[in-house]
Residue, then its C-alpha position, 0 to 999 in steps of 0.5 A: x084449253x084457253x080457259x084452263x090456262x088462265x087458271x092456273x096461270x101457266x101453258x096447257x097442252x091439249x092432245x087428242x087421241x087418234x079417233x078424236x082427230x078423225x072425227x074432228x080434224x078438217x078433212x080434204x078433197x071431198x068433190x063431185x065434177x062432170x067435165x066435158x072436153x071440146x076438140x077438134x077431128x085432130x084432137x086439139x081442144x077447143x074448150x072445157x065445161x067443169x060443174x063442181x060440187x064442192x064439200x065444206x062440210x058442217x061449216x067453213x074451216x079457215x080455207x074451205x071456200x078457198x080450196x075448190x075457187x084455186x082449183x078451178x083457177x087451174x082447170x086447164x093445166x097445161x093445156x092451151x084451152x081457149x075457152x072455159x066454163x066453170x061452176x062450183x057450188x060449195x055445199x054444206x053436210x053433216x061432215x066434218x070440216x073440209x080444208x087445206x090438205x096437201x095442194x089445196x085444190x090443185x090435185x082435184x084440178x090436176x085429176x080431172x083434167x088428166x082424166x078427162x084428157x086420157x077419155x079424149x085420147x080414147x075417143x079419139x083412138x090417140x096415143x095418151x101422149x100424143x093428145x097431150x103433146x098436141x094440146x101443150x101450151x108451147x114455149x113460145x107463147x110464154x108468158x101465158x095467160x090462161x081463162x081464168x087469169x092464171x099467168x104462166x111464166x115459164x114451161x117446157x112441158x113437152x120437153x118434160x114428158x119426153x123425158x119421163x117417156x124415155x126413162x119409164x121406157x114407155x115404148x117397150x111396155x108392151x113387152x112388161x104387158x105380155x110378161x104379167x099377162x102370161x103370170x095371170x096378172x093384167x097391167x096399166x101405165x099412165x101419166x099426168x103432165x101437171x101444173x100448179x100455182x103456188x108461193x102465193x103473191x106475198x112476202x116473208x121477212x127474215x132478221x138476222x143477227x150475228x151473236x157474241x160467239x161468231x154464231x148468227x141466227x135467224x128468225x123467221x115467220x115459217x114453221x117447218x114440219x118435215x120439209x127440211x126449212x132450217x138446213x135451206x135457210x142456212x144455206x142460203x145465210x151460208x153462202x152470203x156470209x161465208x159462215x158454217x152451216x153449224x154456226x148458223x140458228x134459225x128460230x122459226x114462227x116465234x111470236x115472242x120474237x117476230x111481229x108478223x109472218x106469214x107462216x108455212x103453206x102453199x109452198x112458200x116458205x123457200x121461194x118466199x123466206x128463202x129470198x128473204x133470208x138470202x137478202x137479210x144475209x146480205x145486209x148482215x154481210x155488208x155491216x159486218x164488212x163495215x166494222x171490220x173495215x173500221x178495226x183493221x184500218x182499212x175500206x170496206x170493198x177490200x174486206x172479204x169474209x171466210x169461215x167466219x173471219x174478216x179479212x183484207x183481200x190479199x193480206x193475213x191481217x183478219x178479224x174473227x166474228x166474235x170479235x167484230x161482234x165485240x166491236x159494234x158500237x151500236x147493236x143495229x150493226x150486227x143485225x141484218x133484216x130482208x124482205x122479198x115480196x112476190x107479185x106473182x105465183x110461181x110454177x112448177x110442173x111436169x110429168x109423172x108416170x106410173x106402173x102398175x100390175x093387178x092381180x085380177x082374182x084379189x084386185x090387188x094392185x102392186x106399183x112396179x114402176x114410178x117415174x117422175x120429171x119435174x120442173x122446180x127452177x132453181x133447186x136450192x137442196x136436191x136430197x131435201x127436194x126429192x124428199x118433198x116430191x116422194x113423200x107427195x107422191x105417197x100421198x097422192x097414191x094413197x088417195x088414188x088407191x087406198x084411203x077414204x073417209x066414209x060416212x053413213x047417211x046419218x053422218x056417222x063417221x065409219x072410218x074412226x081408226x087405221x083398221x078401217x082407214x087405209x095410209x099407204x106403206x113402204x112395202x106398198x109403193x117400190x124406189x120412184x125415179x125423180x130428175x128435174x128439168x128445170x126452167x128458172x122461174x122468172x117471178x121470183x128473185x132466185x128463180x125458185x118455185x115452190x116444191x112442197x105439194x107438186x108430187x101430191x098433184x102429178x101422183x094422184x092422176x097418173x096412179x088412177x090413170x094406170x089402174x084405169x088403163x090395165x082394166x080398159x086393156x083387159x076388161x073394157x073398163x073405161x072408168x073406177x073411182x078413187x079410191x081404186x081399192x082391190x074390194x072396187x077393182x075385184x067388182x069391176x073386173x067381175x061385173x065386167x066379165x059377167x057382160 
């Protein structure tokens, strides 16, 4: 592509067709773990060995190395586990590339431990929630620091999973059991309390600028791809400049215009660029109130800003933005710029439970019910953020239940195309019940945390965690490995009845 552009002296375009991505495109998730759980006789845990094998495929994509040392980091969850032994060994394959995808090595983290966490709750003949209300890490120890150096600012975990319990009407399953088990059918529940780490220590500067026209734009280093960025970013500029959302441009990973930026990933895009564009809204907002001041004869304290005027607090004498900007002597005046730099992660969290019936003659597995508790601190736009959480979900439903890249032993891919490779549907998945309850968190100037990978990390667990509880209470079945496809279920519930 490069060399083509220099050529013939112009930009070129290089689009793969959908096979050529699945054969070249950095794939994720691709681990082998043995864990094990110490406990006490009341079910309280003592300390935790993880032995990961991770894939990094024929060689090192941009964050390979990186994705299995932050899951790791994350080993404990929620959990107050005062001891941990961990050992990852990245392995080279005849695979494609394993890098970022959707949380990064927090949902791998969040999988095994909510795994292990149920086995130890069978062992121990605990109630699932009950192991885990035990285990929370309490609001009282916070800020928490955990054995691999995590620093937890904020959490009320089991706060959180009461209320996922009380909407999931947990207690009144048995009931739900008994009508799927008198249709044929057998039927699981199962949760995750989650954690992760995100909005990584770092910065996102933003620049502002007010136009000629009343209108301001803002630049900045992020690149949306779905998640909504330009509406929250003009929020924010909205309510420092009092200022149209209409009229406000935001222009996003611009080289042409930006000399640095740290671009979109690890959720850090509102809780990063977001502070930053409040503060560079702020900056705009006092320059704009200094020119102003100086048009209408008057202090700068007394000016007030409203729908893109300037005005002297208590008085109808104003002066409209595109005027002001016809009055700066100097362009600076109307440029405003911000930079917030985060020294800590944020935090969010809580408790995902799903629903699930299985047809036991097909292994077909049909989500009847999904309820999700989460904790983002302060939300900044709820319709954009439950549009984050449920596009996650899906996604981690998918790895728990359909999709998997097969390779045969010579490395040939085998999963080349969607006939073979399976995404979930909407027919597939039924309306989720998403709140939030949250805990400001205390590392960010605004109390934000990010929020853009949080359901991948609750969703794959509790998924898996359901399938494996409907055929634990009918076949005896403690374990299946994702994905849990009807053709692995099918095999399972008959190799089961075959004892």
């Amino acid at each position: 592509v490069l060399e083509a552009a220099r050529r013939l002296g112009r930009p070129v375009k290089w689009a793969g067709d959908r096979t050529e991505h699945f054969l070249t495109d950095a794939q994720g998730r691709d681990n082998v773990v043995t864990a094990e759980m110490a406990m006490d006789q009341d079910g309280r845990f003592l300390g935790m060995k993880v032995d990961l094998l991770a894939n990094i495929g024929a060689y090192i994509s941009q964050y390979g190395p990186f994705i299995p040392y932050i899951g790791v980091t994350m080993s404990t969850g929620v959990y107050d586990i005062q001891a941990l032994d961990v050992s990852v060994t990245g392995l080279y394959t005849n695979t494609c590339p394993v890098d970022a995808y959707r949380g990064a090595g927090r949902p791998e983290a969040a999988f095994l431990l909510e795994k292990l966490v149920d086995a130890c709750a069978h062992d121990l003949d605990l109630p699932v929630e009950e192991i885990r209300r035990r285990n929370f890490i309490r609001p009282e120890q916070f800020p928490y620091r955990t054995q691999t150096d995590r620093l937890y600012d904020t959490g009320e975990f089991a706060g959180h999973m009461d209320r996922a319990i009380e909407e999931a009407e947990w207690q009144a399953f048995p009931e739900r059991l008994a009508q799927s088990k008198a249709a044929g059918k057998i039927r699981g529940i199962g949760m995750a309390t989650y954690i992760e780490a995100c909005a990584f220590p770092g910065s996102e500067p933003a620049f502002v600028e007010l136009n000629g026209d009343g209108t301001v734009t803002l630049k900045i280093g992020t690149q949306t791809n779905g998640q909504g960025h330009a509406t929250a970013y003009a929020q924010f500029l909205s309510e420092k400049l009092h200022l149209d959302i209409g009229k406000i441009h935001v222009r996003q990973g611009d080289t042409d215009e930006l000399k640095a930026g740290g671009g979109t990933g690890g959720s850090r895009s509102i809780p990063l660029g977001g502070v930053s564009a409040s503060r560079a809204g702020e900056d705009l907002a006092i320059k704009i109130r200094r020119i102003a001041a100086d048009e209408l004869e008057a202090s700068a304290d007394d000016i007030e800003l409203s729908n893109g005027v300037a005005r002297i607090v208590g008085t109808d004498r104003t002066i409209d933005f595109s005027s002001i900007a016809k009055a700066a002597r100097n362009p600076d005046d109307l440029k405003g710029f911000g930079e917030f730099v985060q020294d800590e992660c944020t935090y969010p969290n809580g408790t995902h439970i799903c629903e699930v019936e299985i047809d036991p003659d097909t292994g077909v597995t049909e989500i009847v019910r999904y309820t999700i508790v989460d904790d983002f601190g302060v939300t900044v736009n709820p319709v954009l953020l439950a549009g984050q959480v449920h596009g996650g979900v899906v996604q981690g439903i998918g790895q728990a239940l359909t999709e998997n890249t097969v390779y045969d032993e010579d490395g040939q891919l085998l999963t080349a195309s969607f006939m073979d490779y399976a995404m979930p549907r909407a027919d597939d998945l039924p309306f989720f019940h998403f709140e939030t309850r949250n805990v400001p968190s205390t590392t960010n100037a605004l109390g934000i945390k990010g929020a853009g990978e949080a359901g991948t990390i609750g969703a794959t667990p509790a998924a898996l965690n359901a399938v494996t509880d409907a055929l634990y209470r009918a076949y005896g079945i403690r374990h299946i490995d994702m994905p849990a496809t009807p053709a692995r279920i099918w095999a399972a519930i008959q190799e089961a009845a075959a004892k």
